[in-house]
N, C-alpha and C positions, 0 to 999 in steps of 0.2 A: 646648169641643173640646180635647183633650187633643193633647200633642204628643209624636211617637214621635222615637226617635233617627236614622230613617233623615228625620222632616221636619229634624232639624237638621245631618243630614251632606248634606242636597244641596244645591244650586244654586237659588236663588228670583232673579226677575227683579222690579227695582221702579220699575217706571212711572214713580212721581211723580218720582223722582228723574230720571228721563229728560228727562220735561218741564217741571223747573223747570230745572233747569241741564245742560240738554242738549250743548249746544256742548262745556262744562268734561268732563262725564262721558265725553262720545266720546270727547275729547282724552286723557281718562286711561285710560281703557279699551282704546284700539287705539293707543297711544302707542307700545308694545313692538313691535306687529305692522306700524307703518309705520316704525319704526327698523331692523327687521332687514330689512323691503323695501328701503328707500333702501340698507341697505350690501350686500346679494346684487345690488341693479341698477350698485352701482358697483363689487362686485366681477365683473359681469358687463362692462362697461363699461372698467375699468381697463386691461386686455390690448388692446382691440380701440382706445379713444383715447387712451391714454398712450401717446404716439408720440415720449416723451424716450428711451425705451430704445433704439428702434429707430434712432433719429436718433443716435443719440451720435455721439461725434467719436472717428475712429481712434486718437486720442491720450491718450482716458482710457481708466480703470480700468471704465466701465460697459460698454465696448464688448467687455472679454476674458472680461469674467464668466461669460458665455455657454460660454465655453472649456472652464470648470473648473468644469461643475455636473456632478460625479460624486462617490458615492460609495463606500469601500474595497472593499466588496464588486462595483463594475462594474470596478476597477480590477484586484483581484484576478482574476476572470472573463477580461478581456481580457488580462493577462500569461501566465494558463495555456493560453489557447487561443493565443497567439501560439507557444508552444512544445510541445503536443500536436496533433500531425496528426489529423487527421480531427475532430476534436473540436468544433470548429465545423459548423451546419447549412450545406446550399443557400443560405438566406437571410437567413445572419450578416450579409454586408454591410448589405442594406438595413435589415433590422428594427431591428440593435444600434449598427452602426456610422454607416450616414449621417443617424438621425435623431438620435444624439449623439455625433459625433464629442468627442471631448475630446484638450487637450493638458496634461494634468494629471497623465498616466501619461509619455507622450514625455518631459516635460521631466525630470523625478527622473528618470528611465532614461538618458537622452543623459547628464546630469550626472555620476549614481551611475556609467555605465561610463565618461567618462572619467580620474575620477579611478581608478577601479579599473585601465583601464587603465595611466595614467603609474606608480602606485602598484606594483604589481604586476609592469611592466617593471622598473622602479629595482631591484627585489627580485631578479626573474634575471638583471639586470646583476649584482649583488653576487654572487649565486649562483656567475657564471661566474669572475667576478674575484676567487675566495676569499684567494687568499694574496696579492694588491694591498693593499701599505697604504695609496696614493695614489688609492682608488676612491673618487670623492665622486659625490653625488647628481646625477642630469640633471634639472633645473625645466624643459628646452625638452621632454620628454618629455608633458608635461600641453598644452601648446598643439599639439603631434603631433597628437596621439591627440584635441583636440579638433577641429579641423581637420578629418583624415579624418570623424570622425564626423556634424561638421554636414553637412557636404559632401554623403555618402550619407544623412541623412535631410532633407534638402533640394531635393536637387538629382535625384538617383535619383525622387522621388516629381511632381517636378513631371515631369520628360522622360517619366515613366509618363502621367502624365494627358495632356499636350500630345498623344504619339501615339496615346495610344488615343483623344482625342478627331478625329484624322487620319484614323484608321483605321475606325473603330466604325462597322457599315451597322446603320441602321433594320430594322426587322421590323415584321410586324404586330400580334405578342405583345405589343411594347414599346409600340405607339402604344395600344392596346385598353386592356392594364395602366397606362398613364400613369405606368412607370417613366422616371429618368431613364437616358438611354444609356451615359455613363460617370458612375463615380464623384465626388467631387466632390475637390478640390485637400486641402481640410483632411481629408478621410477619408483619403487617401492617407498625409496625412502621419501621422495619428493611426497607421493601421495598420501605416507601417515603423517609426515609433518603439516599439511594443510589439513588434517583432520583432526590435530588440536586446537586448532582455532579459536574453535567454539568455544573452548573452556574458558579463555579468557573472560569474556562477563560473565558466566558463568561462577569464575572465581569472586566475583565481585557482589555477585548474589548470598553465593553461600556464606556470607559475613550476618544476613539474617538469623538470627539465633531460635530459627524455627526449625522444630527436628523434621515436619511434614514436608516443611517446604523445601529444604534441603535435600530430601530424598526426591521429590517432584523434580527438583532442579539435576540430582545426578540421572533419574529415569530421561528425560527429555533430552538433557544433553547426549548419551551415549546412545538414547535409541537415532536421533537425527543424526547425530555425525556417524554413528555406529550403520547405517539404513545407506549413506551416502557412500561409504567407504565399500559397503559391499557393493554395492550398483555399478561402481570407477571398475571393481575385481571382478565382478562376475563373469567376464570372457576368460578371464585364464583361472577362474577358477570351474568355469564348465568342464576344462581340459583335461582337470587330475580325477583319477581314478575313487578319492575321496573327500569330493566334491562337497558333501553332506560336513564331514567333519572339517574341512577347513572354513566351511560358515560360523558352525559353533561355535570352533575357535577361537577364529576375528572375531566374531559378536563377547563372547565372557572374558577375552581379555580387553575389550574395547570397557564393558562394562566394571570390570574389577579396574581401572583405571579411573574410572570417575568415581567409584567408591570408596575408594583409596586415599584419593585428595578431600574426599569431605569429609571422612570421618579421624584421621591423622590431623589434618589443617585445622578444620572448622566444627566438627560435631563437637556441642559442649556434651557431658557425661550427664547420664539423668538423675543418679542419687550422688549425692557428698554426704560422707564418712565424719569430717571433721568436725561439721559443728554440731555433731549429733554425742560426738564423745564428751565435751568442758563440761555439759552442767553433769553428767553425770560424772567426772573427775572431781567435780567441786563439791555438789551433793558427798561422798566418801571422805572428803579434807573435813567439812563442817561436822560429821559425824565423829572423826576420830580426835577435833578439839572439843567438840562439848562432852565423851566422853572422859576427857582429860579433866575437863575443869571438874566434871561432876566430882570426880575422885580428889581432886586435892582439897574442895568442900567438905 
């Protein structure tokens, strides 16, 4: 019997070898096939009883990791939507924001603007005090500026969540969908810290020593990221009962906020006091020596 090239390109099965060293052959034959089973059952496995993750202790590094699983590109996403109105869906909150909150954008942004701001103050300090050759740097301007800032993205985001978890009535929508009623503490905080963003050039601007233009620049800044912040909140803030008042809220503490940093940081003063007082100090000295000399003539 002659042999063709397709009997030598296929697949023959052979018995004997099955049944003389059967045990050895399975073992070597399905050895692949129950190694990648064991590691897909314990990559099945891993998530659901490695309960070291989930247990960690508030006091390591495994328990924040969780914080900062984002990539440039969600980061980038979420700095542009914090400062484009409308630009976000209905259902940014839930989809994007509370199934990964991150504080990996917050923190570089709280940082990066407060040193922009002290940086940037120091600058229209100088600015204003041109021909001072006794203007030295303010270093309390950097614990200012970070101060105000923790303050507002700490404390602003918790009293948000505390009242609208006060506030917020049940629906039927909400029990059906098995959404949750308010947001959560860390989304809150995720999403004021990417709506300071904006200030950052903004801080850089207001070193123009234009009192118009500086007010232009605090209107604009807080109306867009102020216009942005509501649009990400408007689902859970439809929920509470004072719906109306927790806009206003966000909105005038959004805007006392950039009002704050221009005119502390940056607004020069419109009248000066001081060189309005020497000549007439000096005028009163010339008076009371020429009346001196007059009399000892």
């Amino acid at each position: 019997m002659e042999t063709t090239a397709d009997d030598l390109l296929s697949f023959k099965e052979f018995p004997l070898i099955q049944e003389t060293s059967g045990t050895s052959a399975q073992i070597n034959i399905n050895s692949p096939q129950r190694t990648l089973g064991s590691i897909d059952r314990q990559d099945e496995d891993t998530p659901n009883g490695d309960t070291s993750a989930k247990s960690s202790s508030i006091f390591s590094f495994e328990y924040y990791q969780k914080f900062f699983d984002v990539d440039t590109m969600i980061v980038v996403d979420r700095i542009a939507t914090s400062m484009i109105p409308k630009r976000a869906p209905s259902n940014y909150l839930q989809l994007k924001i509370a199934t990964n909150p991150d504080l990996y954008g917050p923190v570089w942004i709280v940082l990066t603007l407060i040193f922009a701001i002290a940086i940037s103050g120091n600058m229209a300090s100088y600015l204003q005090n041109t021909g001072d050759h006794h203007w030295r740097y303010n270093f309390h301007l950097v614990s200012y500026s970070a101060t105000a800032i923790l303050l507002y993205t700490l404390v602003v985001p918790c009293a948000l969540w505390a009242f609208l978890k006060w506030s917020t009535r049940p629906t039927e929508l909400d029990d059906e969908e098995d959404e949750p009623l308010t947001p959560s503490l860390l989304s809150l905080v995720c999403i004021y810290g990417y709506s300071l963003a904006i200030y950052i050039p903004v801080s850089v601007l207001w070193t123009i020593q234009v009192s118009l233009f500086q007010w232009l620049l605090v209107i604009t800044g807080a109306f867009l990221s102020g216009f942005a912040l509501l649009t990400i909140l408007m689902p859970a803030i439809k929920k509470s009962k004072y719906s109306l008042f927790v806009v206003l809220a966000i909105e005038v503490a959004h805007f006392a906020l950039a009002a704050g940093f221009m005119l502390y940081f940056f607004h020069a003063p419109d009248s000066v006091v001081g060189p309005v007082e020497e000549p007439v100090h000096k005028a009163v000295t010339s008076v009371v020596v020429n009346t001196t000399v007059h009399k000892s003539s």
